[in-house]
N, C-alpha and C positions, 0 to 999 in steps of 0.2 A: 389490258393493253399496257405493254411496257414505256420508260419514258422516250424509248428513241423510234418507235412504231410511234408515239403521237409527233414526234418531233416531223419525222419525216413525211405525216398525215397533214399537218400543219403548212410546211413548206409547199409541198405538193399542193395542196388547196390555193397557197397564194400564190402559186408560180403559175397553175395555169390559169387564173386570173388576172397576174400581171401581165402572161401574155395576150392580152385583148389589146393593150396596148403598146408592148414594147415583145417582138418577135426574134428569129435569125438569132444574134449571138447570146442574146438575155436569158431564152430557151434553153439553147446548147450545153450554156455553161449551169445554168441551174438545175433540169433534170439528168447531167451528169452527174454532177455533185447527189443526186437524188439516188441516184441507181449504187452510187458506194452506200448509202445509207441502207438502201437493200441490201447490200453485199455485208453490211454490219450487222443486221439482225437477223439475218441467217447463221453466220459464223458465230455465235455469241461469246467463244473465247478469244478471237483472233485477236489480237491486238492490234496490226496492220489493217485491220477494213475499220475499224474506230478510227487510226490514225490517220487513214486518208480519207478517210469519212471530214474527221475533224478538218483535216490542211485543204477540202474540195471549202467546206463552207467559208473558210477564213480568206481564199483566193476569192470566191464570188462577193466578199461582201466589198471588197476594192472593185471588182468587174462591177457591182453594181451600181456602185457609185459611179464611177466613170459613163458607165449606159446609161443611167436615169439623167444625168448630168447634161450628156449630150445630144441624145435624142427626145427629151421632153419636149413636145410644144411648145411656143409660147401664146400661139392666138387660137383660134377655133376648134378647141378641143369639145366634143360634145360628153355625154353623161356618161357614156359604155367606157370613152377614153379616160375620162377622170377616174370612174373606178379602177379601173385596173391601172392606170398610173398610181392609185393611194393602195391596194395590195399590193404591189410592188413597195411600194416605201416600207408597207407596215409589215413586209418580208423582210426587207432590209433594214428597218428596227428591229427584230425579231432573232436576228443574227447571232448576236453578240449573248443573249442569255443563253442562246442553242450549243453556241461554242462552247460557253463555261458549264453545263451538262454534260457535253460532249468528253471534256477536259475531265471534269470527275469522274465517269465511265472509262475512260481510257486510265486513267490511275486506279482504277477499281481490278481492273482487267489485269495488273502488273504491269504498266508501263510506267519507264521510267521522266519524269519533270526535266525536260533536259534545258532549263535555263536557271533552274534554281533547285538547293539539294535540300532535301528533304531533313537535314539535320538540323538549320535554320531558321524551319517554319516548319516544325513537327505538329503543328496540328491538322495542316494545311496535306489534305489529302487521304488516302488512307496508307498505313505506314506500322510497322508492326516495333521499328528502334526505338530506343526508350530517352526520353528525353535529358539534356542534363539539368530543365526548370526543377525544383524541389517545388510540394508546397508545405505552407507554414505548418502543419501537421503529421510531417512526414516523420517515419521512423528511424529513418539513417539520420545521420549524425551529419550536418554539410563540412564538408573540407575546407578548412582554412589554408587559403591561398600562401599567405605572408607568416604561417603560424613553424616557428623552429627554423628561421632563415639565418639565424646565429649559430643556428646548430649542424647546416648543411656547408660552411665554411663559405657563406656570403659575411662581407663585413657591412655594416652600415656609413657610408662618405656622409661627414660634415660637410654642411655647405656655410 
């Protein structure tokens, strides 16, 4: 089992557990978000059914918040209610490491980071451009920044 067949094994289990207690839009919005997760491990190259795979869970984790926020009880909840109010939560703590899976998967596939470039934070993802860190054991020679600045017709200002 791959890691986005458990992801969406996982969700699915706590989504229709949390609706025992929270139905109508909590549903809607999370086995939608469910069925692109299907639509992502069918496709296994697409890049687009990851991406909105990824941007369905990142919209439900604010939709969650907002619904657990406002329709929780606060007096006479019995035992069926509590649980699936606490799988709801513990879907919605659950979120945020699925996205950053998700987010690997989707850079994995060839998509591009589109808030930060990869030349920056070259380890950060996978990425095939070579970086410009040396390590202290490397064979090239590092380039002196400041080396022959007399000799490219910079002069050096007293201060």
């Amino acid at each position: 089992m791959c890691r986005r067949q458990l992801i969406i094994l996982v969700h699915w289990l706590l989504t229709t557990w949390g609706c025992l207690m929270f139905g109508g839009p909590y549903a809607w919005a999370n086995f939608t978000t469910l069925a692109l997760g299907v639509w992502a491990v069918a496709q296994k190259d697409s890049i687009d059914a990851i991406s909105m795979f990824l941007g369905g869970l990142v919209v439900t984790i604010l939709l969650d918040i907002i619904h657990i926020s406002i329709f929780y009880p606060r007096a006479g909840l019995l035992d069926v209610g509590r649980f699936g109010a606490g799988m709801a939560i513990l879907s919605l703590l659950l979120k945020p490491f699925s996205c950053f899976m998700l987010y690997n998967m989707y850079l994995q596939r060839g998509g591009e980071a589109p808030f930060r470039s990869r030349e920056y934070y070259p380890g950060f993802g996978s990425t095939s451009q070579r970086s410009a860190y040396q390590t202290i054991d490397s064979p090239e020679a590092p380039t002196d920044f400041y080396a022959g600045a007399e000799n490219k017709g910079h002069t050096s200002q007293g201060y």
